[in-house]
C-alpha positions as CSV (number, residue, x, y, z in Angstrom):
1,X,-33.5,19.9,-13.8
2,X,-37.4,20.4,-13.8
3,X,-39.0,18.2,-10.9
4,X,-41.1,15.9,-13.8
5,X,-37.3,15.4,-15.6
6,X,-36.1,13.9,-12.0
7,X,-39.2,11.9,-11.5
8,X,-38.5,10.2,-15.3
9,X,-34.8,9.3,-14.5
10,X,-35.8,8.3,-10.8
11,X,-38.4,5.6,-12.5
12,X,-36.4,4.8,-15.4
13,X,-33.9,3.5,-13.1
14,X,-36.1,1.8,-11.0
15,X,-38.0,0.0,-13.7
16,X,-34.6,-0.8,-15.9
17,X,-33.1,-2.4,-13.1
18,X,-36.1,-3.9,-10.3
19,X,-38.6,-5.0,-13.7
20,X,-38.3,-8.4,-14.7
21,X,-40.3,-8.4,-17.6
22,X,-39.6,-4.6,-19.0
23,X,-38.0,-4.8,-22.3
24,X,-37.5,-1.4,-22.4
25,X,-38.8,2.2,-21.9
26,X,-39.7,4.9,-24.3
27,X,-39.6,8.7,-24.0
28,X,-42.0,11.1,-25.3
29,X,-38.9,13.6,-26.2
30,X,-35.0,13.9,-26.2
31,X,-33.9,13.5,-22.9
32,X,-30.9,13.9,-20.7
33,X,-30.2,10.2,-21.1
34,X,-30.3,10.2,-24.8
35,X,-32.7,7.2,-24.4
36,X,-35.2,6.1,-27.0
37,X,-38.4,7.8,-27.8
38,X,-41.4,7.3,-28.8
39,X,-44.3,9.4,-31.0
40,X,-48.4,10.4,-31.1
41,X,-50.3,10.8,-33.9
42,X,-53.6,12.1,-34.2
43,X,-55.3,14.6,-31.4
44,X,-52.3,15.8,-29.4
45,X,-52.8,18.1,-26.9
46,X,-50.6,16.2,-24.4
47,X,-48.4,13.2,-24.7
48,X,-48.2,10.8,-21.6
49,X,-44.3,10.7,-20.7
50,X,-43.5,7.1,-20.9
51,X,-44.3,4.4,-23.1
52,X,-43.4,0.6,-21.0
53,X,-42.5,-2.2,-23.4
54,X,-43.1,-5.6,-21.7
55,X,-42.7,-9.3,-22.4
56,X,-44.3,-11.6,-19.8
57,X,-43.3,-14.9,-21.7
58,X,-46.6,-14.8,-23.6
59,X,-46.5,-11.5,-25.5
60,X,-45.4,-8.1,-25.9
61,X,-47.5,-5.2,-23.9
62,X,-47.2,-1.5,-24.2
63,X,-47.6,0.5,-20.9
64,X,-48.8,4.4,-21.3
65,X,-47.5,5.8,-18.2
66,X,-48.1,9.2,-17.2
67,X,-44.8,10.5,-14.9
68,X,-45.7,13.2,-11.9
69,X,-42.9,14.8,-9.5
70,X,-44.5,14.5,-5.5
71,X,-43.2,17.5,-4.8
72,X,-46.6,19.2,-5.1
73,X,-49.7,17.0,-4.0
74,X,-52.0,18.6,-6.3
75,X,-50.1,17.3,-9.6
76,X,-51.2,13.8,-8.1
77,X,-54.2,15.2,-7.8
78,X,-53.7,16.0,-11.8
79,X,-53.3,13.0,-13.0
80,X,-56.8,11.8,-13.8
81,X,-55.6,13.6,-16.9
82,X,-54.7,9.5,-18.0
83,X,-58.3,9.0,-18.6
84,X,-58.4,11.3,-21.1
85,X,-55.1,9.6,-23.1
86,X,-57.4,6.7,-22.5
87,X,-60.6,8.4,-24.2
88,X,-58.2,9.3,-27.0
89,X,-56.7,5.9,-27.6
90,X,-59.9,3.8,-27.4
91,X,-61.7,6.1,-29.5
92,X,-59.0,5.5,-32.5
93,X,-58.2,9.9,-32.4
94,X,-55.2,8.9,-30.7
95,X,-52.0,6.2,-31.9
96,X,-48.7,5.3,-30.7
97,X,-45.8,5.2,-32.5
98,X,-42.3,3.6,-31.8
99,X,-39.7,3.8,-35.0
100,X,-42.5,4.7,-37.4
101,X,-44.5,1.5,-36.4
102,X,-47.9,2.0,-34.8
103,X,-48.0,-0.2,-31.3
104,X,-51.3,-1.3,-29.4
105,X,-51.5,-0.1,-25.7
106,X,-52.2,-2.4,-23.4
107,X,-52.4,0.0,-20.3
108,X,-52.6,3.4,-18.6
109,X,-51.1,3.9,-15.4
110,X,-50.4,7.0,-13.3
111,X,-47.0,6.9,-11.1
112,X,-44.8,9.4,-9.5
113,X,-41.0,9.3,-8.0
114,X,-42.5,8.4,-4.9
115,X,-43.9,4.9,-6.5
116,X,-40.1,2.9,-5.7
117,X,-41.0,3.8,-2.2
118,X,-44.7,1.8,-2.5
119,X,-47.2,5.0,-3.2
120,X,-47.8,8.2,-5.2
121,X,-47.7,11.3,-2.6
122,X,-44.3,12.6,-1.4
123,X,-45.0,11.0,2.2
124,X,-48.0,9.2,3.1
125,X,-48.5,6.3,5.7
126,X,-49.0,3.0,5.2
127,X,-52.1,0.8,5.7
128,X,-51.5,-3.2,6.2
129,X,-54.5,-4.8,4.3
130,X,-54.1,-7.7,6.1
131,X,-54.0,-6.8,10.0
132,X,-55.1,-3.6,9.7
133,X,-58.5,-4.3,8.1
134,X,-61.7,-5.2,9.5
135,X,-63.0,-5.7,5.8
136,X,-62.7,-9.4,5.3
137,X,-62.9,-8.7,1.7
138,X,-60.2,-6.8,1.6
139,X,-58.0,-9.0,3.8
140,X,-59.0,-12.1,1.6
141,X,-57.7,-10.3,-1.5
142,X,-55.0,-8.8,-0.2
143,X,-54.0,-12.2,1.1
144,X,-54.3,-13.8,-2.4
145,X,-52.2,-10.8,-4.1
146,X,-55.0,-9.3,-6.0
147,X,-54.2,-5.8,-3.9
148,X,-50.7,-4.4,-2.7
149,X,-50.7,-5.9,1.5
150,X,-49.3,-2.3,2.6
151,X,-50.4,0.8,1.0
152,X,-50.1,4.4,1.0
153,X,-53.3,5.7,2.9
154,X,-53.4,8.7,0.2
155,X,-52.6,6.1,-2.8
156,X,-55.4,4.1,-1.7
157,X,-57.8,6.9,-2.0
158,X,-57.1,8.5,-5.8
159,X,-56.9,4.9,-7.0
160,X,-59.9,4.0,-6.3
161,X,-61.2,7.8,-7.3
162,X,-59.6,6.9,-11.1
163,X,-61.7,3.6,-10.7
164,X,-64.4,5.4,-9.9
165,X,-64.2,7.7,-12.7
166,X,-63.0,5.2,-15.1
167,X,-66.3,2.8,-14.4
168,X,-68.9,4.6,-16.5
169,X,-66.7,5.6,-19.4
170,X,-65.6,2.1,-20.0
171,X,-68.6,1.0,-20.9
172,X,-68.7,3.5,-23.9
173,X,-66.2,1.7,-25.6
174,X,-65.0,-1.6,-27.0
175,X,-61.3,-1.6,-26.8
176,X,-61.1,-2.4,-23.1
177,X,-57.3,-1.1,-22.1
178,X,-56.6,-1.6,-18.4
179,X,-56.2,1.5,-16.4
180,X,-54.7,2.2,-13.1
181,X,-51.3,3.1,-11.1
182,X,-47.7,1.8,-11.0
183,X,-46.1,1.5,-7.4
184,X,-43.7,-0.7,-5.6
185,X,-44.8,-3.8,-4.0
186,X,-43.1,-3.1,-0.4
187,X,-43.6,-6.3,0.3
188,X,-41.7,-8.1,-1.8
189,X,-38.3,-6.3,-2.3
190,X,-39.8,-3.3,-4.0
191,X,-40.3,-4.8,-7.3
192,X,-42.8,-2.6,-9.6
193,X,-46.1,-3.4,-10.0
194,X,-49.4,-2.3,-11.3
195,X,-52.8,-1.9,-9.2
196,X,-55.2,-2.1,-12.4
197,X,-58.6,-2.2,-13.3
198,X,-58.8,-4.3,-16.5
199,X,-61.1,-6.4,-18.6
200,X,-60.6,-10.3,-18.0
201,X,-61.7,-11.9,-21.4
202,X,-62.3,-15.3,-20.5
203,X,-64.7,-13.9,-17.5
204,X,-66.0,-11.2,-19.5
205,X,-66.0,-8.8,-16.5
206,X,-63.9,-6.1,-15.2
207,X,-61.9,-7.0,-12.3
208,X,-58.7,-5.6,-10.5
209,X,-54.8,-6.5,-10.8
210,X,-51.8,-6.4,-8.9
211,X,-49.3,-7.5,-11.9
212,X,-45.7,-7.7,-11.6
213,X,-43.5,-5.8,-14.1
């Protein structure tokens, strides 16, 4: 089995059993759980590998996920390839389809077969935004659960890189998906979670996320 095919099944598992508002989870081909699938039309030169269907007691939300192995830090380092799923989706060259049915996305996250364990890389250690901060900012937020308490000290840095990235060509468009990773929140049992930038409507203004799945 190909290290990406593990890193699927490891997070399918995960997600199917620890999520509490995933409906269910969508392939981009046949796989070796004969599990559903789902399809891209437009400019293909890639498909992500997952597609997250959610229902938070409000409404349905589709997750584009795109699935890396650890083994190798530089296909971590890869994955700012999700901006450019972003690029394609927000500029309408790019839809998703799920039984012939086109769906909106709500999302784009980056994860890995490391993200049960709480980060991206294969091994990485862990910074306590609460007592190991002097930032007061970033001990107030982590305190209120806008940012994971512990993270992965390599985690921390290409999430904030995609943010980075992901700050000027936002602006460019008016279908304002939410971007970011999906990781486990360590603690509180290991449930998944995203760390997202996304657009708060009611604020009007970009802001960051730490939403449970």
């Amino acid at each position: 089995m190909k290290p990406e095919e593990k890193a699927e099944i490891i997070l399918w598992d995960w997600l199917m059993t620890k999520g509490e508002f995933i409906e269910d989870i969508y392939f981009n081909r046949k796989n070796k759980l004969g599990w559903k699938t789902f399809q891209v039309k437009g400019t293909i030169k890639r498909k992500p590998d997952f597609i997250i269907k959610i229902n938070d007691g409000f409404s349905e939300k589709y997750i584009v996920v795109e699935v890396k192995s650890s083994n190798q830090s530089k296909d971590i380092l890869d994955a700012k390839k999700i901006i450019d799923y972003y690029c394609l989706y927000v500029r309408e060259e790019t839809k998703y389809y799920i039984d012939n049915e086109e769906i909106p996305i709500a999302h784009f996250v980056v994860a890995s077969d490391s993200s049960p364990k709480g980060y991206l890389f294969k091994e990485e250690k862990l910074i306590d935004n609460i007592k190991q901060t002097e930032s007061k900012s970033k001990n107030y937020v982590a305190s209120i659960g806008l940012i994971p308490r512990f993270e992965g000290c390599r985690t921390f840095e290409i999430v904030r890189s995609l943010w980075n990235w992901f700050k000027d060509i936002r602006k460019e468009y008016k279908n304002k998906c939410g971007l970011g990773i999906l990781i486990a929140d360590i603690d509180n049992g290991f449930v998944p979670k995203m760390m997202i930038s996304h657009y708060n409507y009611n604020k009007k203004r970009w802001s960051q996320r730490w939403w449970k799945l």
